[in-house]
C-alpha atoms as one frame of an Amber mdcrd trajectory, in Angstrom:
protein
  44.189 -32.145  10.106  44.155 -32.074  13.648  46.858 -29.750  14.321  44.293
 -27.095  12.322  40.972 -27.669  14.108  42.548 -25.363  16.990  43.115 -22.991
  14.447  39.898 -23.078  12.290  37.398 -23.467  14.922  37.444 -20.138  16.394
  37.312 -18.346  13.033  34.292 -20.691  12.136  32.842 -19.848  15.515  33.213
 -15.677  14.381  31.974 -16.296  11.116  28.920 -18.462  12.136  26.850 -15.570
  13.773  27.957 -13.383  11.110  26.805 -15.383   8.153  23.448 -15.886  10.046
  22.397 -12.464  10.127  23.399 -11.912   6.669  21.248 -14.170   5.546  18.732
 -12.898   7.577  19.052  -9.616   6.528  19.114 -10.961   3.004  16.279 -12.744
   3.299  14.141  -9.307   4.513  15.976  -7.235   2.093  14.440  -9.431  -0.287
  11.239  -9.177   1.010  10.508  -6.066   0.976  11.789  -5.859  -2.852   9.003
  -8.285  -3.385   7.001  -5.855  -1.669   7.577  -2.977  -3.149   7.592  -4.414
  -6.924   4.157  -5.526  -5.833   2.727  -2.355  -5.019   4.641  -0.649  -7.913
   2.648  -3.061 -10.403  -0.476  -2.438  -8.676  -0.074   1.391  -8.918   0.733
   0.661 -12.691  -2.019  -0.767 -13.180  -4.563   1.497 -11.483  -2.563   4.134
 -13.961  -3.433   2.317 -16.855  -7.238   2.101 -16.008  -7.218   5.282 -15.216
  -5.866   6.119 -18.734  -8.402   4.411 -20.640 -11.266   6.047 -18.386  -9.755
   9.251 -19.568  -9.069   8.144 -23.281 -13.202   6.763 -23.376 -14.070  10.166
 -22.057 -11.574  11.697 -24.253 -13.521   9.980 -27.343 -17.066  10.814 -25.774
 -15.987  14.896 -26.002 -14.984  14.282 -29.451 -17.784  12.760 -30.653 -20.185
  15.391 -28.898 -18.479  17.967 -30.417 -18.710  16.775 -34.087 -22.476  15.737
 -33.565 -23.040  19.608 -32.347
C-alpha cells in the first residue's frame, strides 16, 4: 500500500481541481436549466390565458352575430 501512495497521490492531486470545477460547472449548468424551464412554464402559461381571452371574445362575436 505504501509503495503506491507515491504513485496515486499525484494523479489524485490532478484530478482534485478537475473534479471541482466539474461539479461546479454542473451545478450552474443545472441552474440555469431550472431557469429556463421556469420561464418556459411561465410563458406557457401567459399563452394559455391569452387563449381563453381570445376564445371568450371568440364566443362574444358569435353570439353578436346570431342575435343581429
Amino acid at each position: 500500500m505504501s509503495a503506491l501512495l507515491p504513485l496515486i497521490l499525484p494523479f489524485a492531486a490532478i484530478l482534485m481541481p478537475i473534479v471541482i470545477v466539474a461539479i461546479v460547472f454542473w451545478y450552474k449548468a443545472r441552474e440555469k436549466e431550472l431557469q429556463y424551464h421556469q420561464e418556459l412554464r411561465f410563458r406557457e402559461m401567459e399563452h394559455q390565458k391569452k387563449m381563453k381571452e381570445l376564445e371568450i371574445e371568440l364566443e362574444k362575436a358569435k353570439a353578436r352575430q346570431v342575435s343581429a
